[in-house]
N, C-alpha and C positions, 0 to 999 in steps of 0.2 A: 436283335431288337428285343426288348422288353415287353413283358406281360403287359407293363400300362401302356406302351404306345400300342398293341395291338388293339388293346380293349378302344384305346382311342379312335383307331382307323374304323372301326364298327363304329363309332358312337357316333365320329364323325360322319361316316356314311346314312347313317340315320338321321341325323337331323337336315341331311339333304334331299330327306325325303328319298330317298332309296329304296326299293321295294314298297313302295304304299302308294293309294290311290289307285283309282279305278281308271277304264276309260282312256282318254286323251291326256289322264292329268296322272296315270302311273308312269313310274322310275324303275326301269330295269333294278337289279342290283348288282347287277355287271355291266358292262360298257365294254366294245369291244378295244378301246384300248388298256383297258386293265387287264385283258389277256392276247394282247397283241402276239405272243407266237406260238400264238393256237395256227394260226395261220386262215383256214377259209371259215372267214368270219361275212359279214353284209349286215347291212342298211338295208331296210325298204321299208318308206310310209305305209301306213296300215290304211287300209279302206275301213273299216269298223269301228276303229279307234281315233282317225285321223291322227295318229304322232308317228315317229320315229320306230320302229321296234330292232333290236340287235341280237343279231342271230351266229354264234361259235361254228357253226360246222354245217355245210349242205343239205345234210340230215333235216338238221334246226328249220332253215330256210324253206325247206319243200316241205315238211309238215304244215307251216306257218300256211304258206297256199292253201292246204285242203283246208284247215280251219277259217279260212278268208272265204272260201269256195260254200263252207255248208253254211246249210239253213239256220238250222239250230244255235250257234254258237255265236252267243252276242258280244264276249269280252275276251280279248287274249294278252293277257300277263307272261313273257317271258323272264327268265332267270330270275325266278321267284326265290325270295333268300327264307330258308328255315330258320325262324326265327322263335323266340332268344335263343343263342348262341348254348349257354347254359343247358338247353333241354336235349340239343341232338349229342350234348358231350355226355349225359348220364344215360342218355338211351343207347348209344355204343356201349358205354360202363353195364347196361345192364344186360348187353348180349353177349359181353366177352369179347367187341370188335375194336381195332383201333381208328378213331375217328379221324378226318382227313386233316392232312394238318399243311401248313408253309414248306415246300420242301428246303425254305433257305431257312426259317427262321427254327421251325417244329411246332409252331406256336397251330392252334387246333384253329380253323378257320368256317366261315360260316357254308353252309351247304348250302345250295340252290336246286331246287327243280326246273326244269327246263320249260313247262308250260302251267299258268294255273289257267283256267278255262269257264267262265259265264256261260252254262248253255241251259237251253229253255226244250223241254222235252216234252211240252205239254201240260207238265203236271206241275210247275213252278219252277225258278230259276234254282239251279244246281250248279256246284264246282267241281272240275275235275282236273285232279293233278295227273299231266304226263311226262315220265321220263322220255327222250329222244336216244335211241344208243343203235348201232349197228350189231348185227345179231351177232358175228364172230366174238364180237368183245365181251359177250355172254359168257364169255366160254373161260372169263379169266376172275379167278378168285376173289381177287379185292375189288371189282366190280362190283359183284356179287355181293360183296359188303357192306361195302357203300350205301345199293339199293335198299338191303337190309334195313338199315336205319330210316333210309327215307321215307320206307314202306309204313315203320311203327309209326312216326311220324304222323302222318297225314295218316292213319288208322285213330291213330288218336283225336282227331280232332274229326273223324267220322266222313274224311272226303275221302271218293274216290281216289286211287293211285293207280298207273298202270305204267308198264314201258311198250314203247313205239317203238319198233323195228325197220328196215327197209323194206320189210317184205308185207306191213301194213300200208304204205304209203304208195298208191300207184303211181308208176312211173311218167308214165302220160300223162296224168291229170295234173302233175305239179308240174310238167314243160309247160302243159299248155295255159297254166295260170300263170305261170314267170312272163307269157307274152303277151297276155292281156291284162295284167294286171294294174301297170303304170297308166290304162287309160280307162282306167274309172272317171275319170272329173275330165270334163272337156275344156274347161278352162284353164290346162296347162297347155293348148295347143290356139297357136295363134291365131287362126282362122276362123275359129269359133269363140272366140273372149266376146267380142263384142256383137255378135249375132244372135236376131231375137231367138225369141224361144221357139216361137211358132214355125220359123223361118227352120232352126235346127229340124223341128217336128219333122215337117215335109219332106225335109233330106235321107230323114231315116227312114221316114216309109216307101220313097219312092226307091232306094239303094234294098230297102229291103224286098219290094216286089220284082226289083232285078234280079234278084238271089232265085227266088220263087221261081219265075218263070225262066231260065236263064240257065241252058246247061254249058255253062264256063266256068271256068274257076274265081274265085273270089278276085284273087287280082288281075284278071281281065275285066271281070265286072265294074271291078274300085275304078281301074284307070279309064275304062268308057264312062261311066258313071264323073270323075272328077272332070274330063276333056268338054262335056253336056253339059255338066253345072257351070261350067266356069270356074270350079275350084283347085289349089293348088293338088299338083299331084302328092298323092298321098292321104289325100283327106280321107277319101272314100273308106280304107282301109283301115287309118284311125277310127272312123265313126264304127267301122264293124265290130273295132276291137273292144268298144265303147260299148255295143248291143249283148256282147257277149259279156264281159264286165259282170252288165247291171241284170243277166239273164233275162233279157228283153226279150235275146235271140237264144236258142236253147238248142245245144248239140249233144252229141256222143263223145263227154271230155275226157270219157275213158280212152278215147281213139286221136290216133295223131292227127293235131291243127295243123291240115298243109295246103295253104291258100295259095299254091301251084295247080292244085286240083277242084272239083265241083264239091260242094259240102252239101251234106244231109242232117238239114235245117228240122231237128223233131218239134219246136213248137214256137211259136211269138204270143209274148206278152204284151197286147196293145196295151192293157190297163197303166203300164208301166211305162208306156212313150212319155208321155208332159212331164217325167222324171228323167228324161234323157242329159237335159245340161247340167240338172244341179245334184242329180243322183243324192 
């Protein structure tokens, strides 16, 4: 392949809007079929962002939870490309490193950081670039290279940088966001599309005062709770997954969700009920 068709496949990439744009309306600059044998790559719609976000490796994925999970963090940008092309090849030239290149072609390719990040600390919105890596991989020199550059990089332009390990990322808390996560919006579950608001309201506070008073486990509560309403089974448990969600219902997410057993419910947010269908 040629220098001009590389330059092309960037330029092309760019005008597809690749890497830009905020919100709902940003473009990875990877896709996970452009590196399809990476192998454990996913899909999962963003609650924050409302689009699509694509995630290379587990790692990626269960990070992406805790930043769904907190407070602080309004915006998440994955596989953010360092851009122009031109400044990460003189910033290697200027450490002495070789920059990453096509291993078919040689041709020097664009770098990405794994997460740029919107968060609001109090003191006004802030960006923070994080690398995703597992810590053994630490331990290998052109890693270590790579980072290098990424580091100067976003040094230069004054945003934070850091790398995430697995040993930042609790284990528990990203399970237990993989399973409440898809039911944010209750209008992907059929039973609640076309039911009032009010009518949801009621559902939730009465499932919720079973929880309260009620030392069963969650899903004895759901399926007495679904067989009383007259709802399909299953609802009950959807709607809890739904409480938790939108921290309506507020647990110890450091701790395993096993709704075989009684949960220790630490706080409810009524304020936040009339937000329950449209979150």
């Amino acid at each position: 392949m040629s220098k001009r068709t590389r330059i092309s496949k960037v330029e092309k990439w760019i005008k597809e809007g690749r890497g830009s744009g905020i919100g709902a309306d940003y473009k990875p600059w990877l896709n996970i079929q452009d590196v399809s044998s990476l192998g454990r790559s996913t899909r999962l719609k963003g609650i924050k962002t409302n689009r699509q976000h694509e995630f290379l490796s587990d790692l990626e994925r269960n990070y992406f939870y805790l930043t769904e999970y907190s407070d602080i963090v309004l915006d998440i940008r994955e596989q953010f490309p360092l851009l122009p092309l031109e400044e990460t090849i003189v910033i290697a030239d200027e450490l002495g490193l070789k920059h990453p290149t096509d291993p078919k072609t040689n041709e020097a390719i664009v770098m990405t950081t794994d997460f740029l990040l919107t968060v609001d600390k109090g003191v006004g919105l802030v960006e923070l670039a994080r690398t995703i890596k597992m810590k053994d991989e630490l331990l290998k020199k052109r890693v270590i290279e790579k980072f290098e550059i990424e580091r100067v990089y976003w040094e230069r332009r004054q945003i934070d940088w850091g790398i995430v390990t697995e040993l930042e990322i609790p284990r528990e808390l990203a399970r237990n966001m993989s399973y409440i996560h898809d039911y944010h919006d209750l209008q992907q579950y059929d039973v609640f599309q076309n039911m009032q608001q009010q009518h949801i309201e009621d559902l939730a506070i009465e499932l919720l005062q079973r929880i309260l008073n009620e030392n069963q486990s969650i899903r004895e509560i759901s399926n007495i709770f679904d067989k009383e309403t007259h709802m399909p089974l299953g609802s009950g448990m959807t709607l809890f997954y739904h409480l938790l969600s939108h921290k309506i219902v507020r647990m110890d997410m450091l701790e395993p969700l096993n709704v075989e057993k009684p949960i220790v419910i630490q706080s409810i947010d009524e304020s936040k009920l009339k937000k329950v269908k449209y979150g």
